[in-house]
N, C-alpha and C positions, 0 to 999 in steps of 0.2 A: 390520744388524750381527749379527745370532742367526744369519740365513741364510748368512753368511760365514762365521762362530765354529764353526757346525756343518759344514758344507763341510768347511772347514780336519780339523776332527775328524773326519769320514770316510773324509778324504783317507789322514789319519796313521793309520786302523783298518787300511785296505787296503794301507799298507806295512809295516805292524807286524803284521798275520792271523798268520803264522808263528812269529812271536814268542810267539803267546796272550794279548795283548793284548786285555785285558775292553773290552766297549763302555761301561761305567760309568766308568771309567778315562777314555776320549775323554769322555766330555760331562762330567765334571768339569773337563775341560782347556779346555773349550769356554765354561764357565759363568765362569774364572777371567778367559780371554781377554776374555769382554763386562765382567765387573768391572772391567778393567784400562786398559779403551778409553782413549785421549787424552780429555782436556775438551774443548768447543771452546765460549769466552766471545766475546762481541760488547760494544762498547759504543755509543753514540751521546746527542747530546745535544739537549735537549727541545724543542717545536716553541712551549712559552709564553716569555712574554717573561719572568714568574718565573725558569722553569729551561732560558732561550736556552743557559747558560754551565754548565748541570750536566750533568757525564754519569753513564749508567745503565748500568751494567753487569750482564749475564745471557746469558741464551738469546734469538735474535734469530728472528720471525717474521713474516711479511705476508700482510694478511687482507684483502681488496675485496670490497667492498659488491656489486658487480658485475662483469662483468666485458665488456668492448669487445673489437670485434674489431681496430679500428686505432688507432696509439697517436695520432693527433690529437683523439680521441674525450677520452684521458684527460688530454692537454691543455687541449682546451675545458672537461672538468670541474671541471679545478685552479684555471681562471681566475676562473671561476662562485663559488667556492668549495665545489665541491660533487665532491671527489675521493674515488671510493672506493676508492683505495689508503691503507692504514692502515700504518705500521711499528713495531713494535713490538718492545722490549727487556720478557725477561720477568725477575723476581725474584722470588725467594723468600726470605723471611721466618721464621727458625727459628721454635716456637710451645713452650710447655712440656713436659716430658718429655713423650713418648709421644701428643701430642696432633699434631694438623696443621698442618702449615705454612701460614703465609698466602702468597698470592702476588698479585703487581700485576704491570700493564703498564703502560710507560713510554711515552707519544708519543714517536718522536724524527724528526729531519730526516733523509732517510735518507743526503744527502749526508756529514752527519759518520759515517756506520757506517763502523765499524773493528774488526779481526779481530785476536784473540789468535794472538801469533804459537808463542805454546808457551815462548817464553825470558823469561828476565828479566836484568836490568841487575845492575851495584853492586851497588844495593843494596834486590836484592831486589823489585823493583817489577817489575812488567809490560811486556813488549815489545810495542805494539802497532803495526797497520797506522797511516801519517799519521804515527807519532811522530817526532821528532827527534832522531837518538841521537851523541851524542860518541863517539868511537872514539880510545882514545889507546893508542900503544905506542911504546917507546923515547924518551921524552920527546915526542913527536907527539900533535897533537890536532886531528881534524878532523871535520865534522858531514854527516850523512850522513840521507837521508828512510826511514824501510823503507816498502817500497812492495812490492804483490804481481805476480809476472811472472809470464804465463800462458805465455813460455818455457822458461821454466825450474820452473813447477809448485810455485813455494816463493816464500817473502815474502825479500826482499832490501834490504839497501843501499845506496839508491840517491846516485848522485853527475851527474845531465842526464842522458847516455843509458848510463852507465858503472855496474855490477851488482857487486855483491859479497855474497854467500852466506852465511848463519852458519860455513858449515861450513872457510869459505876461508881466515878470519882465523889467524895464531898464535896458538897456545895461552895466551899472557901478554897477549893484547890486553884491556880492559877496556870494558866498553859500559856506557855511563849515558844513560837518559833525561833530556834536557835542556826538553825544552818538544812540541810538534807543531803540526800546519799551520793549524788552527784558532785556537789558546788563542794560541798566541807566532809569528803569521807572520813576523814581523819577522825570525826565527832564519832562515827561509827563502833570503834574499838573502847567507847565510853558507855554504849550502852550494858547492861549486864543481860547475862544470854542465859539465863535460868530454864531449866525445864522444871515443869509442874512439883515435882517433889521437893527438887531444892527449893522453890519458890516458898513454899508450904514451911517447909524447916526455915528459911529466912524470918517467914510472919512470925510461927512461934517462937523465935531465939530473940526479934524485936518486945513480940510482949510480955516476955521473959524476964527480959533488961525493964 
């Protein structure tokens, strides 16, 4: 991120040289940009029977005891019970003024890992990857999975094989976190699983009506 921040700022020295554009000038613009970076939060929930059902929200990283060259290797070691993949959500813990924070790592299952998608709902809550989100507009309500597409390079709304974009909704749409695929599956069997064509035949039989 510095090596891009400052990129960026050399780039903008060398079209601005003419101007008299100071280089202090650039790495203050440089030093703003690394302050201003997106978050990017993870969560997942715990691998003990305790905290099966809690999730951890922080910084997500993975650490192995070792490491294999084929992945049958790190299967026979999970069965063993002797896996050295480790997943971990990190926290941090505010500490008193001017003192240190504490921080812990969280075991989790890495199947429940789920990525901040950057938005929030209503009311204010968290859009995450796995969640379950209501989507209503003009009296409509319908439930949709956000799911991430290595298509399209962004997290989406998923309906079977049919996509839909933060960006695509009207302006007066309203998205609420309803549950996700873990904690409330059951929500799951409410979403509709259209592919592309029926989806097509849905819109035109709505604007039909």
């Amino acid at each position: 991120m510095l090596c891009t921040s400052l990129k960026a700022g050399r780039i903008a020295e060398v079209q601005t040289e003419n101007m008299g554009m100071h280089w202090q000038k650039i790495l203050s613009y440089s030093r703003r940009a690394i302050l201003t970076m997106r978050t990017l939060l993870f969560r997942g929930q715990g691998t003990d029977k305790k905290d099966w059902h809690t999730w951890y929200e922080g910084a997500y990283v993975r650490m192995d005891d070792t490491t294999y060259c084929f992945s049958e290797d790190y299967e026979r070691a999970a069965a063993e019970g002797k896996d050295p993949r480790h997943f971990y959500i990190i926290i941090d813990r505010p500490g008193d003024w001017g003192l240190p924070n504490a921080y812990y790592k969280a075991d989790i299952r890495p199947e429940t890992l789920c990525q901040h998608t950057g938005k929030y709902d209503v009311n204010r809550k968290g859009i995450y990857e796995n969640d379950i989100v209501a989507v209503c507009h003009g009296g409509m309500r319908d439930l949709h999975l956000i799911e991430y597409s290595s298509d399209a390079a962004a997290f989406v709304f998923a309906q079977g094989k049919v996509y839909t974009s933060f960006n695509d909704w009207a302006p007066d749409c309203t998205f609420e976190v309803v549950g996700n695929k873990f904690d409330t599956p059951e929500l799951l069997a409410q979403i509709p699983q259209f592919t592309p064509a029926e989806f097509m035949a849905q819109i035109d039989k709505e604007v039909c009506e």
